[in-house]
TORDOTI-805194 format. One line per field, with one value per residue: residue number from 0; residue in one letter; z, y, x of N, C-alpha, C in turn. Coordinates in Angstrom, 1 decimal, padded with zeros to 4 digits. Example, Ala and Ser with C-alpha at 12.3 -4.5 7.8 and 13.67 -1.06 7.14 Angstrom:
! residues 2
resi: [0  1]
resn: [A  S]
n_Z: [007.8  007.1]
n_Y: [-005.7  -002.2]
n_X: [013.2  012.8]
ca_Z: [007.8  007.1]
ca_Y: [-004.5  -001.1]
ca_X: [012.3  013.7]
c_Z: [007.8  007.9]
c_Y: [-003.3  000.0]
c_X: [013.2  012.9]
! end
This chain:
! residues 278
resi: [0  1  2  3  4  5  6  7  8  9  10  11  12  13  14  15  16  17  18  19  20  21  22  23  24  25  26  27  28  29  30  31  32  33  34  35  36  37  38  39  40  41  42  43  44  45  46  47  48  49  50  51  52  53  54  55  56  57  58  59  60  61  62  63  64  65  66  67  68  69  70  71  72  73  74  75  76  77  78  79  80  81  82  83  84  85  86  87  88  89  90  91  92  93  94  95  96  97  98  99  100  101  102  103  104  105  106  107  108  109  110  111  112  113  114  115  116  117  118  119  120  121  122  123  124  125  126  127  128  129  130  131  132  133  134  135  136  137  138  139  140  141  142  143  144  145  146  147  148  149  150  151  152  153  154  155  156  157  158  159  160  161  162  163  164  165  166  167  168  169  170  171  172  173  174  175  176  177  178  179  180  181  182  183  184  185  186  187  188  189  190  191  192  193  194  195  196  197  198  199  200  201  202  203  204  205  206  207  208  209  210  211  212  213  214  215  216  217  218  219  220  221  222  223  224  225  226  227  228  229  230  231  232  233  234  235  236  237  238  239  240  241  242  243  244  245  246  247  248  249  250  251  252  253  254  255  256  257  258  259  260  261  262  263  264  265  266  267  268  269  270  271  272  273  274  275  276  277]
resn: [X  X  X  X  X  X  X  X  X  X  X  X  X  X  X  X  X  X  X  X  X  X  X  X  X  X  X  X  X  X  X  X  X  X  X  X  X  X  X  X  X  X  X  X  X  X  X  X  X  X  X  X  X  X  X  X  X  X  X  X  X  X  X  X  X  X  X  X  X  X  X  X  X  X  X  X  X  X  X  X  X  X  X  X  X  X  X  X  X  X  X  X  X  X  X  X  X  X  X  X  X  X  X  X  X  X  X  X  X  X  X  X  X  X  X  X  X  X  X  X  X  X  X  X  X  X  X  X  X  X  X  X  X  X  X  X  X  X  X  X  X  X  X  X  X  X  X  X  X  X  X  X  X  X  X  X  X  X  X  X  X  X  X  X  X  X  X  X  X  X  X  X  X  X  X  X  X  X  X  X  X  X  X  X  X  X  X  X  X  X  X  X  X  X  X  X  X  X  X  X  X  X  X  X  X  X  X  X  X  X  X  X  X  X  X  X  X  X  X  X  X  X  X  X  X  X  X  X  X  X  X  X  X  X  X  X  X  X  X  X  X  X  X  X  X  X  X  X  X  X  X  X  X  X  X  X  X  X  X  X  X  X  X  X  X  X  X  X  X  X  X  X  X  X  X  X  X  X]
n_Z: [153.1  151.2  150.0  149.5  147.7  147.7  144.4  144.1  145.6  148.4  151.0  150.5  151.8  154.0  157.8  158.5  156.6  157.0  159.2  158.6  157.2  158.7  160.4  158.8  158.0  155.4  152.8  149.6  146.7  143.6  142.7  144.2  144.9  144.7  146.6  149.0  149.1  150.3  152.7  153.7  153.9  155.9  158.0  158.3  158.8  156.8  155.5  152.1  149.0  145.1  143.2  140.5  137.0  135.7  137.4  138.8  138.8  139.5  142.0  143.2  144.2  146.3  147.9  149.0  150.2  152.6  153.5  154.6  156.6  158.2  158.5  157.8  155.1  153.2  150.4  147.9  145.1  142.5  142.7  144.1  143.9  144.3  142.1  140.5  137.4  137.8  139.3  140.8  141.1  140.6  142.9  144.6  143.9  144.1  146.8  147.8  147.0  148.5  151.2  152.4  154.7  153.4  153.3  152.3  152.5  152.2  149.6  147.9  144.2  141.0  139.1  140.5  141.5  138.6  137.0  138.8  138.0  135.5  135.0  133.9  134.2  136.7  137.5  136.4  135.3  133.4  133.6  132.0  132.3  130.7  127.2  124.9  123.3  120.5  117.6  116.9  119.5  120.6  118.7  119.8  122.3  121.8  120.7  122.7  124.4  123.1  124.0  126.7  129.7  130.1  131.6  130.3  131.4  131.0  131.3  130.6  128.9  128.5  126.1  125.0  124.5  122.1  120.1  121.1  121.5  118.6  118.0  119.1  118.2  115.7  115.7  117.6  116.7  117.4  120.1  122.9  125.9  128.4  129.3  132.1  134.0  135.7  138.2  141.8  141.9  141.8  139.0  138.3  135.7  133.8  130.6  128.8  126.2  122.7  121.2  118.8  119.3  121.8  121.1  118.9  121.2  122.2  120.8  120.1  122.6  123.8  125.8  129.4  132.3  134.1  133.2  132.7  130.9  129.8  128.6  126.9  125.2  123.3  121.8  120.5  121.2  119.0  117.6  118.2  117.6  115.2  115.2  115.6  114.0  113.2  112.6  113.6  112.8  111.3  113.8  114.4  112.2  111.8  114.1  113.0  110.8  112.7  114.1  111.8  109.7  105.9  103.9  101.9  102.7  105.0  104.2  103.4  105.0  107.0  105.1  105.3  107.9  108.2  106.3  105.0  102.0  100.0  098.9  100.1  102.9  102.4  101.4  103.7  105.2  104.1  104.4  107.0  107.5  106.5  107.5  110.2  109.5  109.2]
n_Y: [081.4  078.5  076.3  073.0  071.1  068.3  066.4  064.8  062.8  063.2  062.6  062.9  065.3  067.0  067.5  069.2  071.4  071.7  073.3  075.1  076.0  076.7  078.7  080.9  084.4  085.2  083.5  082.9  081.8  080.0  078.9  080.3  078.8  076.2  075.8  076.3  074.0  072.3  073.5  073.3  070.5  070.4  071.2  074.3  077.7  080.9  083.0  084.2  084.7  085.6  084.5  084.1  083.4  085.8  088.0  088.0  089.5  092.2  091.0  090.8  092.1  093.9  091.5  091.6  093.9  092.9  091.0  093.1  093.7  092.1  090.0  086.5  084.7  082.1  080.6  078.6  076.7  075.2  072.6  070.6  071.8  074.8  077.3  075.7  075.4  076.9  079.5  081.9  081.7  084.6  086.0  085.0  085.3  088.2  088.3  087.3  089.0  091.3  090.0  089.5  086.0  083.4  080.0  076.7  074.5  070.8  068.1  067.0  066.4  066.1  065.4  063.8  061.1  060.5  060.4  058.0  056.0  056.5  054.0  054.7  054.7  057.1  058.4  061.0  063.7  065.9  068.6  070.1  071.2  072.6  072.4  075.5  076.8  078.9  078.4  079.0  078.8  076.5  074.8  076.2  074.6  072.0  071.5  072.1  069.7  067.6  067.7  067.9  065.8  062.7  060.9  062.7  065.0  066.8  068.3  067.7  069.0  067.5  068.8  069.0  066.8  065.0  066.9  067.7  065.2  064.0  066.5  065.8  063.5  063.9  065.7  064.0  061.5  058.2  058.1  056.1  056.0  057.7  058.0  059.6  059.4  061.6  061.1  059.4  059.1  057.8  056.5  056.4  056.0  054.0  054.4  053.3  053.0  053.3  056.8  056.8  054.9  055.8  058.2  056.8  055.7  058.0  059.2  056.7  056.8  059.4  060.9  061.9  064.8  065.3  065.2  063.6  063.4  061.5  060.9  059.2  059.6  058.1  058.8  058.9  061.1  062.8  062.5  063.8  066.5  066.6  066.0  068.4  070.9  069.2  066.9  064.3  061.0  060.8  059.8  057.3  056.2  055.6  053.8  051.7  051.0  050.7  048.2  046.2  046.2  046.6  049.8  050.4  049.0  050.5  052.7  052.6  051.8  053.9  055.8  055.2  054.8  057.6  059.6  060.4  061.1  058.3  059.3  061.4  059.8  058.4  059.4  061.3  059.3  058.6  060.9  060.6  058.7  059.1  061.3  059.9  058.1  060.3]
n_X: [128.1  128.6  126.4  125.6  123.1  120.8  121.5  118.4  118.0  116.6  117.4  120.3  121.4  123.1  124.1  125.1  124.7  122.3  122.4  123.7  121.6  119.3  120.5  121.3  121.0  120.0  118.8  120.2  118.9  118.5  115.9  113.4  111.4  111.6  113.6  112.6  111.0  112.7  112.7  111.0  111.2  112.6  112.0  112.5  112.6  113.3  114.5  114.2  115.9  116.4  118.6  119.6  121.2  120.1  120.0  122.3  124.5  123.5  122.4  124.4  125.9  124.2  123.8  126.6  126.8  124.6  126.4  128.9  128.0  128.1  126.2  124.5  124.7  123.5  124.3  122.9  121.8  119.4  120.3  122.7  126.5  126.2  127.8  129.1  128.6  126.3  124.9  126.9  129.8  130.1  129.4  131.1  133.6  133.6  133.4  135.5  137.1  137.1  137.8  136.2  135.1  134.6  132.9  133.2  130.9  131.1  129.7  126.7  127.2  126.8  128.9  130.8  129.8  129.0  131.5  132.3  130.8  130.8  133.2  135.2  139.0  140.3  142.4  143.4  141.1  138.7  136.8  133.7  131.7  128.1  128.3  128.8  126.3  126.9  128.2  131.0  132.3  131.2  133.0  135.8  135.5  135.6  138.1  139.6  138.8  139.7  142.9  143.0  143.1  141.9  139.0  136.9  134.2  130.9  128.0  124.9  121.6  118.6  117.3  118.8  121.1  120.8  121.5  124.1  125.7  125.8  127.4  129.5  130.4  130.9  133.1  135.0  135.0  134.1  134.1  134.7  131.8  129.6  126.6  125.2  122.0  119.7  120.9  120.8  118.5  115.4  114.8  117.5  120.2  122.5  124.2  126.0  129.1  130.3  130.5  128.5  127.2  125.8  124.1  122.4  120.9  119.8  118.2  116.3  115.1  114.5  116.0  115.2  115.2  117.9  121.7  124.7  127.6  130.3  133.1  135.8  138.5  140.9  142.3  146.3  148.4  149.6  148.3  145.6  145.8  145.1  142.5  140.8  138.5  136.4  137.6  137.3  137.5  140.0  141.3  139.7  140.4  143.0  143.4  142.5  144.0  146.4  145.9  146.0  144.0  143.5  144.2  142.5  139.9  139.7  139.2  136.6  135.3  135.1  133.9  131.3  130.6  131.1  130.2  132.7  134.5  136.0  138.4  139.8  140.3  142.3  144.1  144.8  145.6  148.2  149.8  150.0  150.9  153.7  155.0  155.2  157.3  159.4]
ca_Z: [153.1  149.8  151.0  148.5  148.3  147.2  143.3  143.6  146.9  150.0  152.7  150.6  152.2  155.4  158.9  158.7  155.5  157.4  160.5  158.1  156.7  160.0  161.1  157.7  157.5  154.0  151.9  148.2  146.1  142.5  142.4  145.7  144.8  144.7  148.0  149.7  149.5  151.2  153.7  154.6  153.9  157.1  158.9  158.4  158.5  156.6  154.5  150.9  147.9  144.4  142.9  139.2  135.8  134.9  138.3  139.0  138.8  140.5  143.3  144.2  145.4  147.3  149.1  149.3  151.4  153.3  154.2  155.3  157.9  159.4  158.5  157.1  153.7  152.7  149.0  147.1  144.0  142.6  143.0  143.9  144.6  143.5  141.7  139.5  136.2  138.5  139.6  142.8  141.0  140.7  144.6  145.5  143.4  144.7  148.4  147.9  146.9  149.3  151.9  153.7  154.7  153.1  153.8  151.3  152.3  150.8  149.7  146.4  143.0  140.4  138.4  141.0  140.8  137.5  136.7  139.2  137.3  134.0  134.9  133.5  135.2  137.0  138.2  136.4  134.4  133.1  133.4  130.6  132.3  129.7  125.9  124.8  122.1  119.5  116.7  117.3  121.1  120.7  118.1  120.6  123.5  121.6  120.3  124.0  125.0  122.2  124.7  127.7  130.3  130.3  131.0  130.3  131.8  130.3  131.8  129.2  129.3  127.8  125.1  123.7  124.3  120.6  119.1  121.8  121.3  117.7  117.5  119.8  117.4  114.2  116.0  118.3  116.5  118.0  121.7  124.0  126.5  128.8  130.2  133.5  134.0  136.6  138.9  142.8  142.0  141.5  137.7  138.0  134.3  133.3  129.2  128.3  124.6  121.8  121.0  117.6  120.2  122.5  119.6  118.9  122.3  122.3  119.5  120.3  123.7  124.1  127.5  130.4  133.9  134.5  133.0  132.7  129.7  130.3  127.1  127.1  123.8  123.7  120.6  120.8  121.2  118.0  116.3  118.9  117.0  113.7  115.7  115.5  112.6  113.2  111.8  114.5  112.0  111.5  114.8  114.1  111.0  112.5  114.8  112.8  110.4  113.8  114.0  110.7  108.1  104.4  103.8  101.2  104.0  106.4  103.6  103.0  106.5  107.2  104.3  105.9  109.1  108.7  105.1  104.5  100.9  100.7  098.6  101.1  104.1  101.7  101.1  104.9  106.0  103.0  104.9  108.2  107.4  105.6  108.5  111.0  109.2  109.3]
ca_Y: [079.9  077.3  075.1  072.1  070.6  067.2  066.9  064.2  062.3  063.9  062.1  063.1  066.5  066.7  068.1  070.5  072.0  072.0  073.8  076.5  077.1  077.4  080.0  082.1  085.5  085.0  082.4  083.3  080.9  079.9  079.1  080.2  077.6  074.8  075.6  076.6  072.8  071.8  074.1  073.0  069.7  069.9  072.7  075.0  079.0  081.4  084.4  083.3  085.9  084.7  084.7  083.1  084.0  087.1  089.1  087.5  090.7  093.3  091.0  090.1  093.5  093.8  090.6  092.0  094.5  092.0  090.8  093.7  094.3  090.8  089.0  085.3  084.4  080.8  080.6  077.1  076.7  074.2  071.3  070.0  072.6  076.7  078.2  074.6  075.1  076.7  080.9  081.6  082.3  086.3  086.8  084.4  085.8  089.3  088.3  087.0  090.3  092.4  089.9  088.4  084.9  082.3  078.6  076.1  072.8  069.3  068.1  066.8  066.7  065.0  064.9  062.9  059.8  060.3  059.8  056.8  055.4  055.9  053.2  055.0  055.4  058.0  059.1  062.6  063.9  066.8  068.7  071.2  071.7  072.3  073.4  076.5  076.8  079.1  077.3  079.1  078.6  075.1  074.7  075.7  073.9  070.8  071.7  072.2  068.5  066.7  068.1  067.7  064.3  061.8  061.2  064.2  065.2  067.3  068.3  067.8  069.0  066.8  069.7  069.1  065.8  064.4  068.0  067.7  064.0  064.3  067.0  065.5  062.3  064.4  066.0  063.4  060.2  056.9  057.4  055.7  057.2  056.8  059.0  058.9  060.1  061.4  060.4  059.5  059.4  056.3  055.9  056.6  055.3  054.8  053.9  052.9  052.6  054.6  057.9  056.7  053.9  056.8  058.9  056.2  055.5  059.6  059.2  056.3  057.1  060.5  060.7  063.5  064.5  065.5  064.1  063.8  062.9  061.2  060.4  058.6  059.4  057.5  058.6  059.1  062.8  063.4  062.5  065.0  067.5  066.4  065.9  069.4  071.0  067.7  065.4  063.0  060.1  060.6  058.8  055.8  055.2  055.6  052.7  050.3  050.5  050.2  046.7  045.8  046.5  047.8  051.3  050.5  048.5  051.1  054.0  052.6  051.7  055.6  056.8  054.3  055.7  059.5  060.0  061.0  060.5  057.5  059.4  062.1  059.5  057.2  060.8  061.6  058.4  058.5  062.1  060.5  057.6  059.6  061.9  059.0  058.1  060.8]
ca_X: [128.4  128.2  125.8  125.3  121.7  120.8  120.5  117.7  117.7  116.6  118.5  121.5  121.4  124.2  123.3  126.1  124.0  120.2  122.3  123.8  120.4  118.9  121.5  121.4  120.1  119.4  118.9  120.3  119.0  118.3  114.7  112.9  109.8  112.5  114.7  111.1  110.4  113.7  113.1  109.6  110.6  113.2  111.1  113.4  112.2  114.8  114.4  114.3  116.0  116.6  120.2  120.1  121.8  119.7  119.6  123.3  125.3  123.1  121.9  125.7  126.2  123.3  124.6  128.0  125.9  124.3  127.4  129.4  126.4  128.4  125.3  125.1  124.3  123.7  124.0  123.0  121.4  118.1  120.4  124.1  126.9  126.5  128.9  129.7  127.8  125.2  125.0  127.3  131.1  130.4  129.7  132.0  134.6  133.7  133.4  137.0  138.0  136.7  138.3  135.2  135.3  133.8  132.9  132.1  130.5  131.5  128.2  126.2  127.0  126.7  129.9  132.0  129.2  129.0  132.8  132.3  130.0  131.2  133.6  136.9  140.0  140.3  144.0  143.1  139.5  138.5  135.5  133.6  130.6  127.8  128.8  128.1  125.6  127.3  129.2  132.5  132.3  131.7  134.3  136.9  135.5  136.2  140.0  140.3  138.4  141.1  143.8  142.5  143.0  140.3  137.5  136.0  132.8  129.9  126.9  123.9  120.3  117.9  116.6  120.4  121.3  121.0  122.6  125.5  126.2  126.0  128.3  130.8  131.0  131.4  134.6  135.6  134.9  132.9  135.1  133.9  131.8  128.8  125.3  124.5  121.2  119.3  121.9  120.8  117.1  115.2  115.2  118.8  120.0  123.4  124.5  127.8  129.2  130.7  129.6  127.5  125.5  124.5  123.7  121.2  120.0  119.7  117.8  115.3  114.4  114.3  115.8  114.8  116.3  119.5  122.1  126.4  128.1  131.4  134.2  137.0  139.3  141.8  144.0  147.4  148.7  149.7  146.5  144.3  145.9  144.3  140.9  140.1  137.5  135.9  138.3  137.7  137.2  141.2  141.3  139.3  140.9  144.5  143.4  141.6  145.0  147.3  145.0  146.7  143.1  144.0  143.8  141.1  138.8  139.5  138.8  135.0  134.1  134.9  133.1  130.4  130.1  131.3  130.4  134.0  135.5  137.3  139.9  140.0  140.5  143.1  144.9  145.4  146.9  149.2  149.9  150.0  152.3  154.5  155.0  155.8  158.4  160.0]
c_Z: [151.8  150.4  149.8  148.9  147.2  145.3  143.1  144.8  148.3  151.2  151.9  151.2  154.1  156.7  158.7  157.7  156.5  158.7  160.1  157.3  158.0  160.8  159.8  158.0  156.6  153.4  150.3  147.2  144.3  142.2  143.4  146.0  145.4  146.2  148.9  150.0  149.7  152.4  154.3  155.0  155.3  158.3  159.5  158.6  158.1  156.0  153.1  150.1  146.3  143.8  141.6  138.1  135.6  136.2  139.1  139.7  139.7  141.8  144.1  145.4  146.3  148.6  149.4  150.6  153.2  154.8  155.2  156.2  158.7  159.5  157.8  156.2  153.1  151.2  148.6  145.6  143.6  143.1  142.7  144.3  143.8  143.1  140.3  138.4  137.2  138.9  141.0  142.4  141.0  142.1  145.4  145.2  144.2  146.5  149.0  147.9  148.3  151.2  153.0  153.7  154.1  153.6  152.7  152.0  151.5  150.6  148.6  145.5  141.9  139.5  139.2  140.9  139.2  136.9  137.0  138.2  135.8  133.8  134.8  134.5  135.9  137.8  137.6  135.4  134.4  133.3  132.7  130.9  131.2  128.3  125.6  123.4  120.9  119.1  117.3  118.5  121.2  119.5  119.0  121.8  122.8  120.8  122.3  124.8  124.6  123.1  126.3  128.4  130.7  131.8  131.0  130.5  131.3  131.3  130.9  129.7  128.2  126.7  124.0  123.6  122.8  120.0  119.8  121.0  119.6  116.9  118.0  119.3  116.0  114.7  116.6  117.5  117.3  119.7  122.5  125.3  127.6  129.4  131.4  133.6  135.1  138.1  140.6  142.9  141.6  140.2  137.3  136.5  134.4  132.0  129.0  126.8  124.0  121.5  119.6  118.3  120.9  122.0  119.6  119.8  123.3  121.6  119.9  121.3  124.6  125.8  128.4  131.5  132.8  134.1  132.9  131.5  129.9  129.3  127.6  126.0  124.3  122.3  121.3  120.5  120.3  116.9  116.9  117.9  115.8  113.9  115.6  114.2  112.4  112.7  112.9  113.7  111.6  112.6  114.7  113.2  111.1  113.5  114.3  111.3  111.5  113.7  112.6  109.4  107.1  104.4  102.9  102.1  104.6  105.8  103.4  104.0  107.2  107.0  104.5  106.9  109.2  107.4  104.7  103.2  101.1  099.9  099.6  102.3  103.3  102.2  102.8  105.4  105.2  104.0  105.9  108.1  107.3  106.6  110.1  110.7  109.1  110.6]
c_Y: [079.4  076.6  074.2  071.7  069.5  067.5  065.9  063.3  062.9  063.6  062.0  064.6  066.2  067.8  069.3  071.8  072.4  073.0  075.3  077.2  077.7  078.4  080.9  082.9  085.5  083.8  082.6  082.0  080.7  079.9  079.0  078.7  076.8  074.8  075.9  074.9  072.4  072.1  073.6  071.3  068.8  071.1  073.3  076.6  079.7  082.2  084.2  084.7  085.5  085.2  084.0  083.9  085.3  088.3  089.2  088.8  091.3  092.4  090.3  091.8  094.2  093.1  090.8  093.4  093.8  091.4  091.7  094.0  093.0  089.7  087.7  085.1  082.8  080.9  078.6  077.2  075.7  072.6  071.3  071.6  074.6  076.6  077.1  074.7  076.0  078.7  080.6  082.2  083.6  086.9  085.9  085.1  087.5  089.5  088.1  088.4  091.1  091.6  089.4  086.9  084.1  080.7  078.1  074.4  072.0  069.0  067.3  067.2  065.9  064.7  064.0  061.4  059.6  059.8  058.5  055.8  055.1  054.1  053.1  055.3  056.4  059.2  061.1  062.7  065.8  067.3  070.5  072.0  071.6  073.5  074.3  076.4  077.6  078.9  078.1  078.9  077.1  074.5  074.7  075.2  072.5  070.4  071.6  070.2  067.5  066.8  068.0  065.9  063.8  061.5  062.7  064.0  066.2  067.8  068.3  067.8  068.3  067.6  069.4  068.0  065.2  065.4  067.5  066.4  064.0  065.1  066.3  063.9  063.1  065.1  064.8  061.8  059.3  057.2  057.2  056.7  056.5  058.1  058.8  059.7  059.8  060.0  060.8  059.6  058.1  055.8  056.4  055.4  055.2  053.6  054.5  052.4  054.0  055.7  057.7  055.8  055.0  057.7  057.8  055.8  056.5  059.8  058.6  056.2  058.8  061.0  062.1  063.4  065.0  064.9  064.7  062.8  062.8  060.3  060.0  058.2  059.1  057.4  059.2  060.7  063.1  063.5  063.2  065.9  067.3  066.1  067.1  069.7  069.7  066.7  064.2  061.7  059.6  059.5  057.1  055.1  054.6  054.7  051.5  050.0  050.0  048.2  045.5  045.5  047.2  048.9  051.2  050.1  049.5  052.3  053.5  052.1  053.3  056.1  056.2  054.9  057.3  059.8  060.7  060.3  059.3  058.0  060.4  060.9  058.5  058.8  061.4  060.2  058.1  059.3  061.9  059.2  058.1  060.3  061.0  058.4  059.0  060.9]
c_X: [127.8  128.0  125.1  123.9  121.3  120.3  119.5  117.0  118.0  118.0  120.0  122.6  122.2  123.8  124.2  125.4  122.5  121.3  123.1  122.7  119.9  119.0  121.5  120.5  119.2  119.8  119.3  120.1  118.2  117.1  114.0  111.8  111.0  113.3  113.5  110.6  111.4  113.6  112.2  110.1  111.7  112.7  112.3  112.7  113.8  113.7  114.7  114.8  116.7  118.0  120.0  120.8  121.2  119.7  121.3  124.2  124.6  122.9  123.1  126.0  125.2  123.5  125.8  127.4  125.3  125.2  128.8  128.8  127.6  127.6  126.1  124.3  124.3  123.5  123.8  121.8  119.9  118.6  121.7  124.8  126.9  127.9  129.8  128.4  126.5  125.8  126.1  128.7  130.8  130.4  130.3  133.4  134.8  133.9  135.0  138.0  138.0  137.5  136.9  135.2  134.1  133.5  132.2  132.1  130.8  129.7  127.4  126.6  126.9  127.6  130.7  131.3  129.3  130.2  132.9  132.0  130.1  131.9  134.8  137.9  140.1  141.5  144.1  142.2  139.5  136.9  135.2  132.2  129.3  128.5  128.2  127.2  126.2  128.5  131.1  132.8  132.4  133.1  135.8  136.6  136.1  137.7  140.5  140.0  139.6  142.1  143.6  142.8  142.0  140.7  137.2  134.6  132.4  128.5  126.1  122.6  119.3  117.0  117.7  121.3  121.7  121.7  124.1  126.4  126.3  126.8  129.7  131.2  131.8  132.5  135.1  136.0  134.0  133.7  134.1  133.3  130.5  128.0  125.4  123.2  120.4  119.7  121.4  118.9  117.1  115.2  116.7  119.2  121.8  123.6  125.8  127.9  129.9  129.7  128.0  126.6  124.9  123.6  122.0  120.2  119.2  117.5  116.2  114.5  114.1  114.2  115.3  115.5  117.4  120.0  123.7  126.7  129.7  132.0  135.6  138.0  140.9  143.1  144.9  147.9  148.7  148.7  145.5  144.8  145.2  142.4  139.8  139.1  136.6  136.0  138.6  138.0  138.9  141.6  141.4  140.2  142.3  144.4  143.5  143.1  146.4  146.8  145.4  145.5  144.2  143.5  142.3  139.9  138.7  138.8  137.1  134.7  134.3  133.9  131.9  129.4  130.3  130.9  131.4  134.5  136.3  138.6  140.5  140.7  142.2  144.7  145.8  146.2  147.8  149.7  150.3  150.9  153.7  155.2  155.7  156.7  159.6  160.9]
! end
C-alpha cells in the first residue's frame, strides 16, 4: 500500500492511512526516526524498515519477498506521497511487474496546494519535480520547461533556492511565478512576483522548510523556441516591443537587467521581425 503522510500538519493525516498502518506487516519507510513519531503520535505499533535513495534497489527486492509471502507492506516516505520526488517508483514499478496488487491512497502533498495557491489557472500544469544539479541535466530540463503547459511546478530545497531561481531567470526571463513555502504548517509563506523579485526575496531572507516553485511563462510558442541556451531575455524584449517601446529603449533596459549587448538584443529582433514577416 502507498500510504501518504502529512507534509506538515498532523490532523492532515486520513483514517483510511492510520488503519493501513495498523494492518501492515511492514512499514517501508524513508527515515524510521521520522515515521516512528507518527506512529507513536497515533499509538500505532508496526515493524519499521528503511527504504530511501541509497538502499532503494536492494531493499525493493527484499520487499518483493515480503510480499510474495502475501504479507502487507505500507510504504510512505518522511512527508506527502512516496514515489512523487520521494523513494517508492522502483518497488512499485517492480511490484507491477510481477503482478501483485497494489493500492495507493489519495492523501498529502504539497504540489496540488501549491498550484492552488500560486493563483494561476489551472485547466492543465506541469510538474518537474526538483532540478537536477548537473549543468547538462539542467540545461535540458529547462528546453523541456519552455515547452511544457503552465504553470509549472518545481520542488526546491532551501540549500538551492537562490542557485535554482537564478538559473531559471537567466533561461526563462522575469516570468512570473510564485514560492509557496512550507506549505500546511504554521509559518506557511507564500511570494508572488516575477522571477528577478523572488530572486531578491531568495536572496534577502534566506528562506527554510519546504518549499514549491510555481512559473507561469507566458510567451508565445514560437519564441519558447528561442528561450533555450538561456535566451530567455528574447522573451521579455519581444513583449515590451509588442507594447509598442523602441528597439533602442527596449535594447538598454535588456542590457540593464540581463547584461545582454544592446547590439546583440537590437540584432535578434531585427532577426525576429524579419522572420514574422515572412
Amino acid at each position: 500500500m502507498i500510504v501518504p503522510t502529512p507534509i506538515g500538519n498532523m490532523e492532515d493525516i486520513t483514517l483510511r492511512a492510520l488503519r493501513a498502518l495498523r494492518q501492515a506487516d511492514i512499514v517501508a519507510c524513508e527515515d524510521t526516526r521520522r515515521t516512528r513519531k507518527i506512529l507513536e503520535r497515533f499509538n500505532i505499533k508496526a515493524k519499521l524498515v528503511s527504504y530511501h535513495e541509497h538502499n532503494e534497489r536492494q531493499r525493493t527486492q527484499w520487499l518483493l519477498g515480503i510480499l510474495r509471502e502475501g504479507k502487507v507492506v505500507a510504504l510512505v516516505s518522511d512527508a506527502g506521497t512516496p514515489g512523487i520526488s520521494d523513494p517508492g517508483a522502483v518497488v512499485i514499478k517492480e511490484a507491477i511487474k510481477e503482478g501483485i496488487k497494489i493500492e495507493a491512497l489519495p492523501g498529502p502533498t504539497a504540489l496540488i496546494p501549491a498550484l492552488l495557491l500560486s493563483g494561476f489557472p489551472l485547466e492543465f500544469f506541469s510538474f518537474f519535480g526538483f532540478l537536477p544539479r548537473k549543468r547538462k541535466e539542467r540545461k535540458a530540463y529547462f528546453e523541456r520547461i519552455t515547452k511544457a503547459p503552465p504553470p509549472v511546478a518545481l520542488y526546491v530545497s532551501p540549500h538551492r533556492i537562490k542557485t535554482d531561481i537564478s538559473d531559471l531567470l537567466e533561461a526563462l526571463g522575469p516570468v512570473e511565478g510564485a514560492v509557496i513555502r512550507e506549505c500546511t504548517k504554521v509559518h506557511e509563506e507564500v511570494v508572488r512576483g516575477p522571477l528577478n523579485v523572488l530572486l531578491e526575496w531568495a536572496e534577502e531572507n534566506e528562506p527554510r522548510g519546504e518549499m514549491v516553485l510555481v512559473l507561469y511563462p507566458s510567451c508565445h510558442e514560437e519564441d519558447k523556441e528561442r528561450q533555450v541556451d538561456g535566451n530567455g531575455w528574447l522573451c521579455k524584449a519581444k513583449e515590451l516591443i509588442d507594447k509598442g517601446e523602441k528597439v533602442k529603449d527596449v535594447a538598454k533596459r535588456i542590457q540593464e537587467e540581463y547584461g545582454i549587448p544592446k547590439n546583440k538584443v537590437k540584432k535578434e529582433l531585427l532577426h525576429m521581425n524579419t522572420e514574422e514577416r515572412r
